[in-house]
N, C-alpha and C positions, 0 to 999 in steps of 0.2 A: 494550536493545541490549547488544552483547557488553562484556566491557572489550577493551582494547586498540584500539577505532574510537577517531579525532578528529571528532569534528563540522566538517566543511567548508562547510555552509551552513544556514540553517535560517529558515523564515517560518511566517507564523501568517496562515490564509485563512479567509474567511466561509464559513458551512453554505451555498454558494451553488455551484447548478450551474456558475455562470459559472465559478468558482474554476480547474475543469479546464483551461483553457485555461492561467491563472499554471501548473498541476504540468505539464503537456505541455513547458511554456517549461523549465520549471525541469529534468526530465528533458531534455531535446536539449540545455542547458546543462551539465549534468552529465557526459552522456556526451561530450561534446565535450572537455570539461576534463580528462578521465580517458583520453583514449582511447579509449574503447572501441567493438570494433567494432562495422563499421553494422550487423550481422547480430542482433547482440545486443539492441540497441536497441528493437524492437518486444515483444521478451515484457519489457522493462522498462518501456516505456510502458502496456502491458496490465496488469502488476500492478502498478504504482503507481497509475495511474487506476483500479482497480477497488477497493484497498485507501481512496482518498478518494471515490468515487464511495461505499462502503461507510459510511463515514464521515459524510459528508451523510446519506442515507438512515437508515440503521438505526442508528448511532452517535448524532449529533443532532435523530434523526425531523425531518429538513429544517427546523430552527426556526433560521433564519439570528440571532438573536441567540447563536450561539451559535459559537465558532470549532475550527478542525483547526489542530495543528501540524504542520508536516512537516518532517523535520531530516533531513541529509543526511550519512552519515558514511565513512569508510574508514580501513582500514590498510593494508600493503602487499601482501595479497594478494587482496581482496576493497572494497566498497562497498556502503551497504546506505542505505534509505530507513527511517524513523520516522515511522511515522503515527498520531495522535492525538486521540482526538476528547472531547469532554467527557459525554458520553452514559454508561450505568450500566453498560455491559460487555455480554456475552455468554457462553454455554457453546459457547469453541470446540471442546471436545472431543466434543460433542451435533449435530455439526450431518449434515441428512439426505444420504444419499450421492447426488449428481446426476445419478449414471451409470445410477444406479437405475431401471426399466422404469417405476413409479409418479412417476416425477419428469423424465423425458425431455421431456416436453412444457412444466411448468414454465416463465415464460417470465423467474423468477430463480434465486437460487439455487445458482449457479455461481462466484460471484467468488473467494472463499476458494479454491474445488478448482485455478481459472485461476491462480491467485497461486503457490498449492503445484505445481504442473505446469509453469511455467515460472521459475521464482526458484530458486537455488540452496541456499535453507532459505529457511523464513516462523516465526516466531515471536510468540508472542502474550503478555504480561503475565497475570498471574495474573485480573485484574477482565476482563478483555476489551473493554478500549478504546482499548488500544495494539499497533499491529503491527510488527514490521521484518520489511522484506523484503531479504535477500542475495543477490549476484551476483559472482560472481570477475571478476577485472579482466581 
């Protein structure tokens, strides 16, 4: 996360699909508290759910002894999500392009490209087990 954000909320959820429904809450809480508009609100539920949706799967290979943080943070021109998982990283800069002819059909594979397409920056830690996603206010 950048400097200059405060942390304004932050909780720690099981490798459990159930989990999505607490970041659904927790996003319509968020945007409610910040303002923001309703129009906005769907590509923020779309790349926070797919960054822990991401998280579960391929971050903690679904082994629910295992937890995601999600922290929430802003400054006053923007707010951004931290998402976390305990899993060994990834090569975000390797990853297959999904728009690609060989990969159209694919039925994943897409989350990262949906995060970067609609989030105003995605960024990723160095190991690839941390992501923030940004959105202006």
């Amino acid at each position: 996360m950048k400097e200059g954000f405060n942390i304004i909320e932050k909780t720690t959820l099981p490798s459990d699909y159930q989990s999505l429904v607490d970041v659904e809450n927790l996003v319509e809480r968020v945007c409610q508290t910040l303002h923001i508009q309703e129009d906005a609100f769907g590509n923020i539920l779309i790349s926070v759910t797919e960054a822990v949706n991401n998280a579960i799967c391929h971050g903690n290979g679904n082994d629910q002894s295992l937890y995601i943080e999600v922290a929430v943070a802003e400054n006053s021109e923007s707010f951004c999500f931290h998402v976390k998982d305990d899993g060994n990283g990834f090569d975000y800069n390797n990853l297959p392009d999904p728009t690609a002819p060989e990969n159209i059909l694919k039925e994943n594979g897409r989350g990262i490209f949906l995060m970067k397409s609609l989030a105003d920056e995605v960024e990723f830690n160095e190991k690839g087990n941390e992501v923030t996603i940004y959105f202006s206010k």
